[in-house]
LOTIGU-823842 format. One record per residue (C-alpha): chain; residue in one letter; z, y, x. Coordinates in pm, whole numbers. Each point is the difference from the previous one (the first is absolute). Layout:
r unit->A	code->a	up->Z	north->Y	east->X
...
This chain:
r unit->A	code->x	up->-4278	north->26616	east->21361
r unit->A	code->x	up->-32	north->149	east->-348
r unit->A	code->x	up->-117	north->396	east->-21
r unit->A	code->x	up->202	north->309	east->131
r unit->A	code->x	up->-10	north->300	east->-169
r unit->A	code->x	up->-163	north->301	east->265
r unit->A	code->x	up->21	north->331	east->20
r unit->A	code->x	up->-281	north->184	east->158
r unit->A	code->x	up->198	north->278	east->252
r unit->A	code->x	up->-222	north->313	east->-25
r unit->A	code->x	up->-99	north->169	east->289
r unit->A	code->x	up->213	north->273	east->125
r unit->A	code->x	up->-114	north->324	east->-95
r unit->A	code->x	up->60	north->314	east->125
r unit->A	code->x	up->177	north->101	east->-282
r unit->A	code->x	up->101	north->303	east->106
r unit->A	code->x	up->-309	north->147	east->39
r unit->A	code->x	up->-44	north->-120	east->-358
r unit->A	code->x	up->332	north->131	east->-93
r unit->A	code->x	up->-148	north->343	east->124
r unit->A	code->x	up->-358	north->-20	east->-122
r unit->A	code->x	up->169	north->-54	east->-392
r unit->A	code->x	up->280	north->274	east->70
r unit->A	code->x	up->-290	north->224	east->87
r unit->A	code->x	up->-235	north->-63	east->-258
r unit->A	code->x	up->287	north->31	east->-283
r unit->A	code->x	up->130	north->322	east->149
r unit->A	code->x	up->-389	north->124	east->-15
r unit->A	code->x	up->29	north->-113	east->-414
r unit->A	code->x	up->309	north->155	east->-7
r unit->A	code->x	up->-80	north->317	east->156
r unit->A	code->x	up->-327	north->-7	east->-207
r unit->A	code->x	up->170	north->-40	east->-338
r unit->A	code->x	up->238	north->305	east->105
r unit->A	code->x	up->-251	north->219	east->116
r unit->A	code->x	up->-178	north->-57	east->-367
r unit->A	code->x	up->359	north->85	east->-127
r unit->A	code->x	up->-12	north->332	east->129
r unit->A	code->x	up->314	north->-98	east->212
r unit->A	code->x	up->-125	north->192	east->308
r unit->A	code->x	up->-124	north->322	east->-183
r unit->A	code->x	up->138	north->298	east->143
r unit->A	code->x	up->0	north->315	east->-183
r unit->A	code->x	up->-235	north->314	east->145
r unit->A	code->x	up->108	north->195	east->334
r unit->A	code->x	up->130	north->277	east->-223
r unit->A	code->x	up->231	north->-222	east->-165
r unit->A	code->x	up->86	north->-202	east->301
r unit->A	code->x	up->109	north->316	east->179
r unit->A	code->x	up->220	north->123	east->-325
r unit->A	code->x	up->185	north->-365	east->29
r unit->A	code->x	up->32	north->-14	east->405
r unit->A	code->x	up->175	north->320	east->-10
r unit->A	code->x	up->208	north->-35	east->-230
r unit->A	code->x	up->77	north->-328	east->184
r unit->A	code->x	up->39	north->159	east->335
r unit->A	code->x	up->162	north->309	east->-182
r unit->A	code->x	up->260	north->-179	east->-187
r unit->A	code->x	up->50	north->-403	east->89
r unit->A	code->x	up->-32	north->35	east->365
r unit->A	code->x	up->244	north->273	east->150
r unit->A	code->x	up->262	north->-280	east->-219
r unit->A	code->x	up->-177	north->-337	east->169
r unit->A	code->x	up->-256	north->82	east->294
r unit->A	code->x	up->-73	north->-346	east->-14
r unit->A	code->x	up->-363	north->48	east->117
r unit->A	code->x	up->-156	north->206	east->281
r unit->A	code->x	up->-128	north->313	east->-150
r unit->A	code->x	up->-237	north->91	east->275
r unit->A	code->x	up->-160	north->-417	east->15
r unit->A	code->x	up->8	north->-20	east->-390
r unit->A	code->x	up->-181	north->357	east->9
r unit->A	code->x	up->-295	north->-154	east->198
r unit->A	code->x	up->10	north->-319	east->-162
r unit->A	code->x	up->-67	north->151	east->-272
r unit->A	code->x	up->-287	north->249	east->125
r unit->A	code->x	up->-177	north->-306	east->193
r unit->A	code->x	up->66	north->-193	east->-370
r unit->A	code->x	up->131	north->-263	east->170
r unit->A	code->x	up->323	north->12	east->-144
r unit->A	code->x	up->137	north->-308	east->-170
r unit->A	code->x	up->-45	north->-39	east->-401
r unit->A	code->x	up->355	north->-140	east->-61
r unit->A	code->x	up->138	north->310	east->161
r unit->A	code->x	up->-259	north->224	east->-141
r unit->A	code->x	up->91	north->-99	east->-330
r unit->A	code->x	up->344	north->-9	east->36
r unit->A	code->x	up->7	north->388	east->169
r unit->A	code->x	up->-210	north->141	east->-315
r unit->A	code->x	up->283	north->-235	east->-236
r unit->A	code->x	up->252	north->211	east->164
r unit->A	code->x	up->-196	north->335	east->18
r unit->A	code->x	up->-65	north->11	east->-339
r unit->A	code->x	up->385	north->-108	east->-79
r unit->A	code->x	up->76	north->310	east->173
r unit->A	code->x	up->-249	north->286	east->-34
r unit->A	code->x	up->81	north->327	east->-180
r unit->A	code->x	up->-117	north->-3	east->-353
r unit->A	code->x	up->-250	north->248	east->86
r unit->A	code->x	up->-137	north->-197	east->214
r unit->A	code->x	up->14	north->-305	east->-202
r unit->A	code->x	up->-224	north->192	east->-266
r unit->A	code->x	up->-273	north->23	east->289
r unit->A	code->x	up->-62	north->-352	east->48
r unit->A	code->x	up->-141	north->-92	east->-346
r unit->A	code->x	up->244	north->-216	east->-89
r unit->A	code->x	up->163	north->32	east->-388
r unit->A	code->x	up->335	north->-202	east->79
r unit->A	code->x	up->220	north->-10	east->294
r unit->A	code->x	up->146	north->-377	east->-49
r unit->A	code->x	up->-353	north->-127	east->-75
r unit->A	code->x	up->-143	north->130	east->331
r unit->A	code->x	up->329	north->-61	east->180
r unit->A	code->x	up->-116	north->-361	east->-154
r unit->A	code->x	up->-344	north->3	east->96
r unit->A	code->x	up->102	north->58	east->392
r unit->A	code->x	up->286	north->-289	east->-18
r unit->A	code->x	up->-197	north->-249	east->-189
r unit->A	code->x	up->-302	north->60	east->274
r unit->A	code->x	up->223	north->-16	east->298
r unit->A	code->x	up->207	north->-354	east->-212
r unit->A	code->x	up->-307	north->-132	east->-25
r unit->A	code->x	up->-128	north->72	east->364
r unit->A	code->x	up->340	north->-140	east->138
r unit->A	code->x	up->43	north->-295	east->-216
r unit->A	code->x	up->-365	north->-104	east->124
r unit->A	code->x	up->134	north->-36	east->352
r unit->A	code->x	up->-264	north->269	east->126
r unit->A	code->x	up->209	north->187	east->241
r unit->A	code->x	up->4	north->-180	east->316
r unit->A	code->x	up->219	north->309	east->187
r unit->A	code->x	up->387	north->-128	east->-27
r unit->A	code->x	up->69	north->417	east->65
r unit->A	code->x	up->-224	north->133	east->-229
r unit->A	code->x	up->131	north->-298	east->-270
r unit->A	code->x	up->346	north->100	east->84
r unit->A	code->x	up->-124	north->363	east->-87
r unit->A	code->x	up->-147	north->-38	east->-285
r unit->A	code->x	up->315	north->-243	east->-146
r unit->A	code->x	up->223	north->272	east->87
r unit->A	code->x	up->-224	north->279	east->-235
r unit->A	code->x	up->-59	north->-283	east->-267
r unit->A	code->x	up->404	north->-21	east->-30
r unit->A	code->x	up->-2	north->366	east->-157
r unit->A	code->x	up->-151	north->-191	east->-322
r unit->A	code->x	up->237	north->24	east->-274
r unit->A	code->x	up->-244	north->-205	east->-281
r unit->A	code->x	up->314	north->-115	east->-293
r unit->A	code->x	up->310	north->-130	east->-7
r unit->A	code->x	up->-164	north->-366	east->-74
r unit->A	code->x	up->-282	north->2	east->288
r unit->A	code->x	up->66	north->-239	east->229
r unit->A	code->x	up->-196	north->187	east->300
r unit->A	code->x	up->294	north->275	east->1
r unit->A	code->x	up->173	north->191	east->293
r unit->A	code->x	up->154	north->-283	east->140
r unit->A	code->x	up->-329	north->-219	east->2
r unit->A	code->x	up->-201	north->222	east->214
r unit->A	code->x	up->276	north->125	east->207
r unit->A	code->x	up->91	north->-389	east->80
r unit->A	code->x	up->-320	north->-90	east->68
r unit->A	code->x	up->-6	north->299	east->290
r unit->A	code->x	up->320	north->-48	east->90
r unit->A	code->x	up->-106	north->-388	east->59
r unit->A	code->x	up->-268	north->50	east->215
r unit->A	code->x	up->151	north->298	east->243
r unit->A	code->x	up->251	north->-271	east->83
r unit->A	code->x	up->-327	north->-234	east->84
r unit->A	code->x	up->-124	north->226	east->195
r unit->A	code->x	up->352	north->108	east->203
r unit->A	code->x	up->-71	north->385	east->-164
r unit->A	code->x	up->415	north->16	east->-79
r unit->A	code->x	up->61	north->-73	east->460
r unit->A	code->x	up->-240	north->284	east->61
């Protein structure tokens, strides 16, 4: 009978647990690495405060696209999410007064409008955000970026993105 050629069948494994155990572990590195970054640095209360108004002053009579009240003790209880956190100061600091742009320390309006996008990018593009609402959200603030005429993360991108998950999620039936 000559020799066969065998192949050993491994054991199954529960490779979803596995699946779950290295999803976890690289999110840990990832979140780790970030964290080092400075990506989830907040500036002080006195500085927070100058960009949430201006937010809540300015962006949201326009789009009262969160809760004012449940965002206002989010935010008390710090328990409010970094992608949106990140994105609400990138919009707050689009929009506050001048005068109150010279209070928060910062020397250049694009290069802190910068800072707050490239923090919340980053926090996004990690898949952090497990909320579909509060993703939605935050897409919907990062689509105020206007970066140059050759950046491919424009308008459209961020707005697509958003506009691509409401549908997911049924928000356009509601």
């Amino acid at each position: 009978q000559g020799s066969r050629l065998r192949y050993s069948i491994p054991m199954l494994q529960d490779t979803a647990a596995a699946r779950n155990d290295f999803l976890r572990a690289h999110k840990a590195q990832v979140e780790e690495r970030m964290a080092h970054e400075g990506v989830f640095l907040v500036p002080t209360d006195t500085v927070s405060a100058i960009l949430l108004n201006a937010y809540f002053t300015w962006f949201h009579p326009c789009f009262p696209i969160l809760d004012r009240a449940a965002t206002y003790e989010s935010y008390v209880h710090q328990t409010v999410s970094p992608l949106l956190r990140q994105a609400m100061y990138f919009i707050g600091i689009s929009l506050c007064t001048d005068e109150a742009f010279g209070e928060t320390g910062f020397d250049d309006r694009y290069k802190a409008k910068f800072l707050f996008y490239s923090r919340a990018k980053a926090i996004y593009d990690a898949d952090l955000e497990l909320n579909p609402i509060v993703k939605l959200q935050s897409l919907f603030l990062l689509s105020f970026w206007r970066g140059g005429p050759s950046e491919e993360r424009d308008t459209r991108f961020w707005l697509s993105i958003a506009i691509n998950l409401a549908q997911k999620r049924g928000v356009h039936v509601m």
